[in-house]
C-alpha positions as CSV (number, residue, x, y, z in Angstrom):
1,X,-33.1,-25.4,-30.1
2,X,-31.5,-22.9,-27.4
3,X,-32.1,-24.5,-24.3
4,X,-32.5,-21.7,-21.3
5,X,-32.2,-22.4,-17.6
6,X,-33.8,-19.5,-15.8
7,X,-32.9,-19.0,-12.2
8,X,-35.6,-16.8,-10.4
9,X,-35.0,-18.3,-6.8
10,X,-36.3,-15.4,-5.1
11,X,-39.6,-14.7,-7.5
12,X,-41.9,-17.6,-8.5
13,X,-43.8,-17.3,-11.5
14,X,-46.3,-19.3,-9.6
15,X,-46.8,-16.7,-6.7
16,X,-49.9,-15.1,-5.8
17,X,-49.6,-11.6,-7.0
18,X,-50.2,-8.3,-4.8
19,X,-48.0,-9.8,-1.6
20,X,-45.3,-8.0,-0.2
21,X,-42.3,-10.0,-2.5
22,X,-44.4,-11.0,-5.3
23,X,-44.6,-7.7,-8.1
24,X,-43.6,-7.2,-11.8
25,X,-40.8,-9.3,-11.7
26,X,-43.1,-12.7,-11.4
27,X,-45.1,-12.0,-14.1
28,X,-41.9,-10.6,-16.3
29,X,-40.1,-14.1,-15.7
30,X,-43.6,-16.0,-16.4
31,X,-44.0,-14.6,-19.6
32,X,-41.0,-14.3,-20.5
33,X,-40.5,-17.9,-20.5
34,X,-43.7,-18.9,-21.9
35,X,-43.0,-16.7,-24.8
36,X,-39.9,-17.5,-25.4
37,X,-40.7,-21.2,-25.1
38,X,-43.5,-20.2,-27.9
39,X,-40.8,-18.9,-30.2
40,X,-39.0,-22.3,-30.4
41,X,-36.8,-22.5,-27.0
42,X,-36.6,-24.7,-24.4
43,X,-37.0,-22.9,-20.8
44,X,-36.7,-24.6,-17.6
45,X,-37.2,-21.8,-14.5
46,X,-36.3,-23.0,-11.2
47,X,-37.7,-21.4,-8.4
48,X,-37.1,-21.9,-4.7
49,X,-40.5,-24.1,-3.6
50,X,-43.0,-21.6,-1.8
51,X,-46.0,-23.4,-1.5
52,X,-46.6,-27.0,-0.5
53,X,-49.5,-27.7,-2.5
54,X,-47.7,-27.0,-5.6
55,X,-45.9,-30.1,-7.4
56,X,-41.9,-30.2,-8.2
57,X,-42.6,-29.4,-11.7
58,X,-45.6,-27.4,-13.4
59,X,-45.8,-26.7,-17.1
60,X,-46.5,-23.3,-17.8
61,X,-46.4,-23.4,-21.9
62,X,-45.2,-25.0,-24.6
63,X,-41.8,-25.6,-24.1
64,X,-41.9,-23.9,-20.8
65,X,-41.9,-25.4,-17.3
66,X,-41.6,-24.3,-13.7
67,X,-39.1,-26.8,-11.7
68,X,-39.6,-25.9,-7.8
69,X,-36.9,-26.6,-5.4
70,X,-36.7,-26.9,-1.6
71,X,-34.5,-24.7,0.1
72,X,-35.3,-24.1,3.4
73,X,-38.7,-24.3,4.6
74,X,-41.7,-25.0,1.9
75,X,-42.8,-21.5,2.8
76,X,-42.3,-18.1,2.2
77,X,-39.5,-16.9,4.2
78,X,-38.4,-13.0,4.6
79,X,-36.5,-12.2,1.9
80,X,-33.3,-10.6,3.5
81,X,-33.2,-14.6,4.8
82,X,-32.8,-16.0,1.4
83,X,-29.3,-15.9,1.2
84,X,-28.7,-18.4,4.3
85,X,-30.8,-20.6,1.7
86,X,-28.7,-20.5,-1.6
87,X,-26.2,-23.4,-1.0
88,X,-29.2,-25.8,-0.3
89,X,-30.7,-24.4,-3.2
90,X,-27.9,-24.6,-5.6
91,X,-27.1,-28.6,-4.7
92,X,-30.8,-29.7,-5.2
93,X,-30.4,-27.5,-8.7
94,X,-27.3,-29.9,-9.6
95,X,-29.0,-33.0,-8.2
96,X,-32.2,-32.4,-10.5
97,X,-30.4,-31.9,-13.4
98,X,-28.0,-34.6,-13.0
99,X,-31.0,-37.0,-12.1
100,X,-32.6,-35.9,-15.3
101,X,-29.8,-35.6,-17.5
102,X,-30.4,-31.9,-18.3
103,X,-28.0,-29.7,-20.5
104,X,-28.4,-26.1,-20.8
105,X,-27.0,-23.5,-23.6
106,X,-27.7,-19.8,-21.6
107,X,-28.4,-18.9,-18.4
108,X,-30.9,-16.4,-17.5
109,X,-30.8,-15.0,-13.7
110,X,-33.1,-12.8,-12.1
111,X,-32.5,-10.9,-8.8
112,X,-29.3,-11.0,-6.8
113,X,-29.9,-14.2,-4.9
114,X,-30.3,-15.2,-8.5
115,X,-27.0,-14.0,-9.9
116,X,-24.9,-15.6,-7.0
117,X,-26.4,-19.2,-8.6
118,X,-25.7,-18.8,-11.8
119,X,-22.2,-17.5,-11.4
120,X,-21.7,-21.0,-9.7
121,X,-23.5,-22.7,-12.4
122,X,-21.9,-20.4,-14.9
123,X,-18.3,-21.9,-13.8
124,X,-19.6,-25.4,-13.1
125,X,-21.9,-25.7,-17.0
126,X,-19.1,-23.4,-18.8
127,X,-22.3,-22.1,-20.5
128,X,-22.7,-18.0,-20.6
129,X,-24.7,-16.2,-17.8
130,X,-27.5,-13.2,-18.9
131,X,-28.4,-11.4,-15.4
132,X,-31.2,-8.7,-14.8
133,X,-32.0,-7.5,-11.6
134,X,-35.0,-6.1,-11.6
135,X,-33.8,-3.7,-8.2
136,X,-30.8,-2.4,-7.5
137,X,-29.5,-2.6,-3.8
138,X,-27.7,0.8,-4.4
139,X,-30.3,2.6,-5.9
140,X,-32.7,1.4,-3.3
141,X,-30.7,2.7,-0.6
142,X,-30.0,6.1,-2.2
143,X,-34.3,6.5,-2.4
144,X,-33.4,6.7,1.6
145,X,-37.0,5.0,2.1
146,X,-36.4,3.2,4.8
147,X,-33.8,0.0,6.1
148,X,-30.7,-0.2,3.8
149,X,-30.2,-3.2,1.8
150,X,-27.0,-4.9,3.3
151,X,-23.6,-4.6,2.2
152,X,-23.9,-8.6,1.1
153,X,-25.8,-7.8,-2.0
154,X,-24.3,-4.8,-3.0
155,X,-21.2,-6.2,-2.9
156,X,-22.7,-9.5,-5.1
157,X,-24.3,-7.4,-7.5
158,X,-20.8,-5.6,-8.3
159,X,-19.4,-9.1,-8.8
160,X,-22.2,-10.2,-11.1
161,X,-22.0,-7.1,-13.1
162,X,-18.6,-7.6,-13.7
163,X,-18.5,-11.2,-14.6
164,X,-21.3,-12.1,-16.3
165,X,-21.5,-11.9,-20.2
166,X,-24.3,-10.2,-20.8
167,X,-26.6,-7.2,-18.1
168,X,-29.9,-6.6,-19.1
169,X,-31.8,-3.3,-18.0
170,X,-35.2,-2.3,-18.8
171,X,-34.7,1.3,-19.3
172,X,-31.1,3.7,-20.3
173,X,-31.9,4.8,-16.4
174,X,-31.2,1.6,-15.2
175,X,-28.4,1.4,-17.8
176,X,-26.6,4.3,-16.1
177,X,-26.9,3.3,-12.6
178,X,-25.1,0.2,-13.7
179,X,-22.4,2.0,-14.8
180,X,-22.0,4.9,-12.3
181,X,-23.0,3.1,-9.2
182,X,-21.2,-0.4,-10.0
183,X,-18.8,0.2,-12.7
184,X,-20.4,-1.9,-15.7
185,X,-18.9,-2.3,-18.9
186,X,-21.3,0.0,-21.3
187,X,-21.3,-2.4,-24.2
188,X,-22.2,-5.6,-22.0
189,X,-25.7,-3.6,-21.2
190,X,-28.2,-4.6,-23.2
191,X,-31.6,-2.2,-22.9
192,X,-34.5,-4.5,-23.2
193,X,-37.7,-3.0,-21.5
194,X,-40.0,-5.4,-20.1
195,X,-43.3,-6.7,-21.3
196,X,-47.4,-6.1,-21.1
197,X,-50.0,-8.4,-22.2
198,X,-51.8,-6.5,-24.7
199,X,-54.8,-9.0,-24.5
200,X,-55.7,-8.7,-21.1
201,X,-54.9,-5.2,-20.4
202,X,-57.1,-3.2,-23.0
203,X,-59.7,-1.0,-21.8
204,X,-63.1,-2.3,-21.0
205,X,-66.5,-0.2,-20.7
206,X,-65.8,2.0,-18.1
207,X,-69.6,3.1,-16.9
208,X,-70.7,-0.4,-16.7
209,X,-67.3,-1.8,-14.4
210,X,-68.0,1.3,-12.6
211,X,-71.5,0.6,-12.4
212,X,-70.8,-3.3,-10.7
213,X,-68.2,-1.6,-8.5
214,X,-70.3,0.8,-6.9
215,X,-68.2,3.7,-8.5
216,X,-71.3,5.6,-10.8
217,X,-70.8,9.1,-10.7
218,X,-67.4,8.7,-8.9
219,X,-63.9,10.5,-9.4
220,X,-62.1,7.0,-9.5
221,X,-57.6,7.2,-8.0
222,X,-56.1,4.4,-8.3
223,X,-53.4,2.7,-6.8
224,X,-52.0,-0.6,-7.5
225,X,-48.9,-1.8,-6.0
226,X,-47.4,-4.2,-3.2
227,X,-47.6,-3.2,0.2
228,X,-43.9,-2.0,0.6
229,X,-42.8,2.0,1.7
230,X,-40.8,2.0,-1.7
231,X,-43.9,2.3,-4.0
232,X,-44.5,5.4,-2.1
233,X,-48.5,4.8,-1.1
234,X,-47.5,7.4,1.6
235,X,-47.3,9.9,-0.9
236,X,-50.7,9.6,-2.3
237,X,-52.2,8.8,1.0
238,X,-50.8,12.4,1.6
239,X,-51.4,13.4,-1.4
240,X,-55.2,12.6,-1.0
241,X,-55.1,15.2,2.3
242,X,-54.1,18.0,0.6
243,X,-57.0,17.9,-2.1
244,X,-59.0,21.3,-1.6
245,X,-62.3,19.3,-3.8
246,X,-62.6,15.5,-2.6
247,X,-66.3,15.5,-3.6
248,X,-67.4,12.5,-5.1
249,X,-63.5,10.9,-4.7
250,X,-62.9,7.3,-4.5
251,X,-59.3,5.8,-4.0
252,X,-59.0,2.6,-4.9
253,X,-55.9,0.1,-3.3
254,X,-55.0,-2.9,-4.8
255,X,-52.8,-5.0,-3.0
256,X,-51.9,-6.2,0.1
257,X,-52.1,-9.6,2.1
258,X,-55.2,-9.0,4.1
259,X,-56.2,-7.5,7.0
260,X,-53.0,-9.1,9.1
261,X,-50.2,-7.6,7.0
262,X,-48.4,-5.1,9.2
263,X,-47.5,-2.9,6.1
264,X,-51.2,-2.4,5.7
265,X,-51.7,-2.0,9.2
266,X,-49.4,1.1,8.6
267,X,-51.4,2.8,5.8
268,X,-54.5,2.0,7.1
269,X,-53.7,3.9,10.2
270,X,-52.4,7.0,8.0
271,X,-55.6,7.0,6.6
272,X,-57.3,7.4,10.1
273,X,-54.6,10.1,11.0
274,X,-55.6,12.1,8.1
275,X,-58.5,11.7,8.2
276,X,-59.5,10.4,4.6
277,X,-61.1,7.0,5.7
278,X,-64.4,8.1,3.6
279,X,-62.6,8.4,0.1
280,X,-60.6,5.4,0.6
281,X,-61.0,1.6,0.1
282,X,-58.9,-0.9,0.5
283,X,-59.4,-3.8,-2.2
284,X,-56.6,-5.9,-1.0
285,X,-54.7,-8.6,-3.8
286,X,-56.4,-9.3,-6.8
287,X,-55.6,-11.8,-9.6
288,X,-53.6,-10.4,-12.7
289,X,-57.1,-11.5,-14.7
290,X,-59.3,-8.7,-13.0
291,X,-56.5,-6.0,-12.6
292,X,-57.7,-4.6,-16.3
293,X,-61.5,-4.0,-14.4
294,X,-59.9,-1.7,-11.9
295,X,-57.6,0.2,-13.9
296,X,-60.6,0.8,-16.5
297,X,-62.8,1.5,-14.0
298,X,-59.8,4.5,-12.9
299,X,-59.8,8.2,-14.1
300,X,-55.9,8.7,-12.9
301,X,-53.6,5.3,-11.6
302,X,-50.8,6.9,-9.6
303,X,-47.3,5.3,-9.5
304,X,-45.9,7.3,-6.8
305,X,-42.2,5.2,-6.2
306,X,-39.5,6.2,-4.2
307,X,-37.3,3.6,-7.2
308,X,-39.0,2.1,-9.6
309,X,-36.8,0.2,-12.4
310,X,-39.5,-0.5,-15.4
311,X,-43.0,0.4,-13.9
312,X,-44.8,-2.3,-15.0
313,X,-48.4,-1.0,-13.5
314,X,-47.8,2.1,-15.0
315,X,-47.7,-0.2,-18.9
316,X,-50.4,-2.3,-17.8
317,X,-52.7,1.2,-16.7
318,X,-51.8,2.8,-20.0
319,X,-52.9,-0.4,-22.0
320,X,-56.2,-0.3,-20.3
321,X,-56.5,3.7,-21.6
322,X,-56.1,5.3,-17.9
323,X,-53.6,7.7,-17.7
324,X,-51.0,7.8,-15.2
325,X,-49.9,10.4,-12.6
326,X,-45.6,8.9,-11.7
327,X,-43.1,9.7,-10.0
328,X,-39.5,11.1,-12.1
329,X,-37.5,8.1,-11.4
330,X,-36.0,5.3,-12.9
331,X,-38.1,3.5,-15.8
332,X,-41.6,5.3,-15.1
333,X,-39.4,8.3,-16.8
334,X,-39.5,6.2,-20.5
335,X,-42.4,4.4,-20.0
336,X,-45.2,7.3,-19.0
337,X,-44.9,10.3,-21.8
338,X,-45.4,13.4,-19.5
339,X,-47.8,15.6,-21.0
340,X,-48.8,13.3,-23.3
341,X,-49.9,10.1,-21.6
342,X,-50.1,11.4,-18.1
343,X,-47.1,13.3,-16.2
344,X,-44.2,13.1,-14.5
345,X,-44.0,14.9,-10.8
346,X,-40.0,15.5,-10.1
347,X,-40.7,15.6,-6.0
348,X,-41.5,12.8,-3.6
349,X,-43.4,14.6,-1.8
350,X,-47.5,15.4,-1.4
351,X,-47.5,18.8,-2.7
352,X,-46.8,18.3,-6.4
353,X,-48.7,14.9,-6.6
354,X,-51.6,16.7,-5.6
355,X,-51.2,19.8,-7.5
356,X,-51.5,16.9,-10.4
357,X,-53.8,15.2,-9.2
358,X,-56.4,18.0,-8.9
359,X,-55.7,19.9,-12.2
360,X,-56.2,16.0,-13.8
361,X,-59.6,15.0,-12.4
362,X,-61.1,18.5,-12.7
363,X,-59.9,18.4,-16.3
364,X,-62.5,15.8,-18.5
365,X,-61.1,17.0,-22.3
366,X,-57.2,16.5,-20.9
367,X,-58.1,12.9,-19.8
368,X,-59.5,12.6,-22.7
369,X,-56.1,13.3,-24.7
370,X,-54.6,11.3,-22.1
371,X,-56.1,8.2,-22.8
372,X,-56.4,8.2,-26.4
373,X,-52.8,8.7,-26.2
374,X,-52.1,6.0,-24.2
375,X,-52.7,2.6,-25.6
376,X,-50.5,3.5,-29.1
377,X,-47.8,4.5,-26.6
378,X,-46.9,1.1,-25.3
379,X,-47.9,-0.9,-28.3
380,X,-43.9,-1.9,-28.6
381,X,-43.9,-3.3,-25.4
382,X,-46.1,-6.4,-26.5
383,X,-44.4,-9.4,-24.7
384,X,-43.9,-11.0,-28.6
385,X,-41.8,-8.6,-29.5
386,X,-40.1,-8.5,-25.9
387,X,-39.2,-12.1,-26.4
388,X,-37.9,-11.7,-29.6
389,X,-35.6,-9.3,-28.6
390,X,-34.1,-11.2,-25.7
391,X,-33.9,-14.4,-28.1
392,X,-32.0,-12.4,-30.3
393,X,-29.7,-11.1,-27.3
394,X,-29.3,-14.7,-26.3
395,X,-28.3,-15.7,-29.7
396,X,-25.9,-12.8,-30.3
397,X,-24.0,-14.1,-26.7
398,X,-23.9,-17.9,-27.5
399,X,-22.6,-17.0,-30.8
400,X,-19.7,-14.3,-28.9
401,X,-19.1,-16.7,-26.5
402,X,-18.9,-19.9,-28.2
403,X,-14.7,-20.4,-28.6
404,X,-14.0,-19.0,-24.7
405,X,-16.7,-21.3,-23.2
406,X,-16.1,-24.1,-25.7
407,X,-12.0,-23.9,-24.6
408,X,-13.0,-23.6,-20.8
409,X,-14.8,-26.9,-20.8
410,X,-11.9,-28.8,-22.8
411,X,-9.1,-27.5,-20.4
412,X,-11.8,-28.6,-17.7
């Protein structure tokens, strides 16, 4: 049995989704684990402890288990904070497994705060390291959307790239960046694309979720998405000003922390300068269970991202049989089919998203093509065979690695 510590210390897979740090990569190390944990593995994830209510340790599968850790506060902190937290974090990490008696085989990071651990651990367990970042600090910053990420993690992520065994990326985009932007070794670049859950996201009757919405007879936009400038919610907001036909329009938000989140404060108050406020409602977070009601209930979900590296609502929309309306960048690029599943606008910018917008809700037969195109298209991206492809990966590096790791921990 391959046992797996997973170190997601910025992202808990326990996290209330739809706040401004909790997104795609949560539910991508959640079930991730339990699935690999259902193919026979072992996974511990340990987490920096969020949420006081929560135990030290919460089973999440079979074979699976969430192992919370205090470092800093027991409460969400801001996230350019977390790295004043990793030493604290990394000690309790030793002292739990050394109170339990816990050997691991891989290591699995997630995130740059991540990556810094596990290179510790990594020279500490003489076990190999698997990183995935989910973001890149340097592709972030060349989006220009807004504060730069600091120096300190670009500089990290270069030193993870270079010294771990093994990078996953979830697109050849992401792939590329690696290797222009931070000098990765091609062959150490493994192209994995993250997961959707097939079960829950498959579409529902659309007239009668419309009906319990309060939708009938509506042209349904929809938008679903943390509360953060880089998914680009300006753009539709725009986008949504520039329509010449808004009759019968409803735009749909999902996402948010309520009413006091000052991100939301922001687009809220765009939608009063543009004077859109009738077509628009805010829904604020939802749970992951009803997400497949909203993006059935949608005619067009828009993914408008400054970055984006997988595009994980755009998978879930198209599993649900709503076609989607992205941005050109990063993953969205091989996970939406343009022209076949939805399209792809090349610009940032308000104009082209609503040329799109308008020639997609006025057109009933090509939504039509859309969505029956849609579902087949991301059929491969089931998270089974997800998991089976990164057990694979982590058998192909313990079986590479074996002699170099096995001869570091003897002349240890």
């Amino acid at each position: 049995m391959i046992r797996v510590a997973v170190i997601s210390m910025h992202g808990s897979p326990l996290a209330r989704l739809g706040g401004p740090e909790t997104g795609g990569m949560n539910v991508y190390v959640r079930e991730l684990s339990r699935h690999l944990g259902l193919q026979g593995m072992q996974v511990d994830i340990f987490t920096r402890w969020q949420d006081p209510r929560e135990p030290a340790v919460v089973p999440l599968g079979e074979r699976a288990r969430v192992i919370n850790l205090q470092a800093g506060p027991i409460a969400r902190i801001e996230k350019n904070t977390l790295h004043e937290h990793l030493p604290e974090f990394v000690c309790n990490l030793r002292r739990f497994t050394e109170r339990h008696n816990l050997r691991y085989d891989i290591l699995h990071s997630h995130y740059w705060v991540s990556g810094w651990v596990s290179r510790l651990l990594q020279d500490r367990w003489h076990i190999p390291h698997v990183a995935m970042f989910h973001t890149l600090g340097a592709v972030k910053n060349r989006a220009r959307v807004g504060e730069n990420e600091p120096p300190l993690r670009i500089e990290t992520e270069r030193r993870i790239i270079a010294q771990s065994d093994r990078l996953v990326a979830p697109c050849p985009s992401e792939k590329t960046q690696m290797i222009r932007l931070y000098g990765a070794t091609p062959h150490k670049v493994e192209i994995i694309p993250c997961g959707v859950d097939l079960d829950l996201f498959r579409p529902l009757d659309r007239r009668e979720i419309r009906r319990s919405l309060g939708l009938t007879g509506c042209k349904v936009v929809l938008f679903v998405g943390r509360m953060d400038r880089v998914k680009g919610l300006d753009i539709l907001l725009r986008a949504v000003g520039r329509l010449e036909d808004r009759s019968r329009l409803r735009v749909l938000i999902v996402g948010g922390e309520g009413p006091r989140d000052p991100t939301l404060e922001h687009y809220q108050r765009l939608v009063r300068e543009l004077a859109i406020g009738e077509w628009v409602r805010f829904e604020g977070a939802v749970e992951q269970g009803r997400l497949p009601t909203y993006y059935s209930a949608a005619d067009v979900c828009v993914v408008p991202s400054y970055s984006e590296s997988f595009g994980m609502v755009a998978a879930e929309s198209l599993a649900c049989g709503t076609p989607v309306l992205a941005s050109r960048v990063g993953g969205l690029t091989s996970t939406v089919r343009d022209g076949e599943t939805g399209y792809l606008v090349p610009w940032r910018c308000e104009d082209p998203f609503a040329e799109r917008l308008e020639l997609v809700l006025a057109n009933a037969a090509l939504r039509q093509r859309f969505s029956t195109a849609a579902r087949p298209s991301v059929k491969h991206l089931a998270w089974p065979f997800v998991a089976t492809q990164v057990a694979t990966l982590y058998e192909n590096v313990l079986r590479n690695s074996a002699r170099r790791y096995t001869f570091a921990a003897t002349e240890a």
